[in-house]
N, C-alpha and C positions, 0 to 999 in steps of 0.2 A: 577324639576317640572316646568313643563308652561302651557300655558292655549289656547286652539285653538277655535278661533271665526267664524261662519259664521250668519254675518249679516245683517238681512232686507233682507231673502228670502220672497221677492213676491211669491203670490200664490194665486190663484182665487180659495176658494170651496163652498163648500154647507152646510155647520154649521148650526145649529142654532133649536132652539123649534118652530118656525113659521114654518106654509106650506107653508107659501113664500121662504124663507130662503133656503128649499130646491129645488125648482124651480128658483130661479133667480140667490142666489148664492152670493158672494160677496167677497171681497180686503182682505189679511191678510196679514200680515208679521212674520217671524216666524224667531226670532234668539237665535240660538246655542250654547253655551260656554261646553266646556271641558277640563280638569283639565287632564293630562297625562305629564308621564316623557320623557320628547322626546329626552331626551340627548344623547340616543344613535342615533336615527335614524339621528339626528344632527352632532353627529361626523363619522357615516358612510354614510353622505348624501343619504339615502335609504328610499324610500317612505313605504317599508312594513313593516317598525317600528315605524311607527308615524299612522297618520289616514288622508284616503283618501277624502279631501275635498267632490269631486267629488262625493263618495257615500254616506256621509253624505248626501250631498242636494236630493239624488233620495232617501234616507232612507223617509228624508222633505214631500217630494213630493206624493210618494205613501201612507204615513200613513195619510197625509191632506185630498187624492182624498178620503178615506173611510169614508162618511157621520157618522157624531154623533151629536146629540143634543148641547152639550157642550163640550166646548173647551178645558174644563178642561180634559176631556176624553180622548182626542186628543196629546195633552201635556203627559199625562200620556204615552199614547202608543208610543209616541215620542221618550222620555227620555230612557222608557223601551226597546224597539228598537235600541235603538243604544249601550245601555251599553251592550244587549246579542251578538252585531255585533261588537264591538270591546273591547274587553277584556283588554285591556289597559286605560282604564277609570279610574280614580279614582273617580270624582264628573261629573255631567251633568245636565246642567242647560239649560231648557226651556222655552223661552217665545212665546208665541202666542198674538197676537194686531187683534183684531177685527176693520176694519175700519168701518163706518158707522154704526154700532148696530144698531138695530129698538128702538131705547127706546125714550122716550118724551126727549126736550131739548135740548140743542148744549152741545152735548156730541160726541168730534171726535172720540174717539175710544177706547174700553175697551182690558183688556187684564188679562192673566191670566200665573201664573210661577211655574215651578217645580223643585225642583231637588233631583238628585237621585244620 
């Protein structure tokens, strides 16, 4: 069992309950963990037994571009996305980082976590 990280995908989308939020838009970062046996793809050094970094991040990328209010929604369809596109998942853990939120106060960035 190990664990495959991709971390601090930058990402520019359009989140958020404001009609600003979806007009202007704003910074996220959005990192990945996955929990899979990779011992074999390890000892046949074979990319098609393990999970392909690469579509991870366009899994990332397309489910971010889909406007939702909250992020929490986001995260869900994240998590959910990637466990039905690689079946070798045991655990999959989500986190999304809002940078600059609109909220009052020096508050750098909220964020929210799932896992499935």
């Amino acid at each position: 069992m190990g664990t495959i990280r991709l971390n601090s995908i930058r990402i520019y989308a359009y989140h958020g309950c404001l009609v600003e939020e979806s007009i202007i838009g704003g910074n996220y970062i959005v990192d990945i963990a996955m929990d899979i046996d990779f011992s074999e793809a390890s000892a046949e050094d074979d990319l098609s037994l393990t999970i392909d970094y690469v579509q991870v991040s366009s899994i990332v990328h397309e489910e971010m571009a889909i406007r939702s209010k909250l992020i929490e929604t986001v995260a869900d369809r994240v998590a959910d996305r990637l466990r039905a596109t690689f079946g070798r998942i045991e655990k999959v853990w989500v986190k999304i980082t809002k940078l600059a939120a609109p909220i009052p106060g020096q508050v750098e960035s909220v964020s929210v976590e799932t896992i499935r």
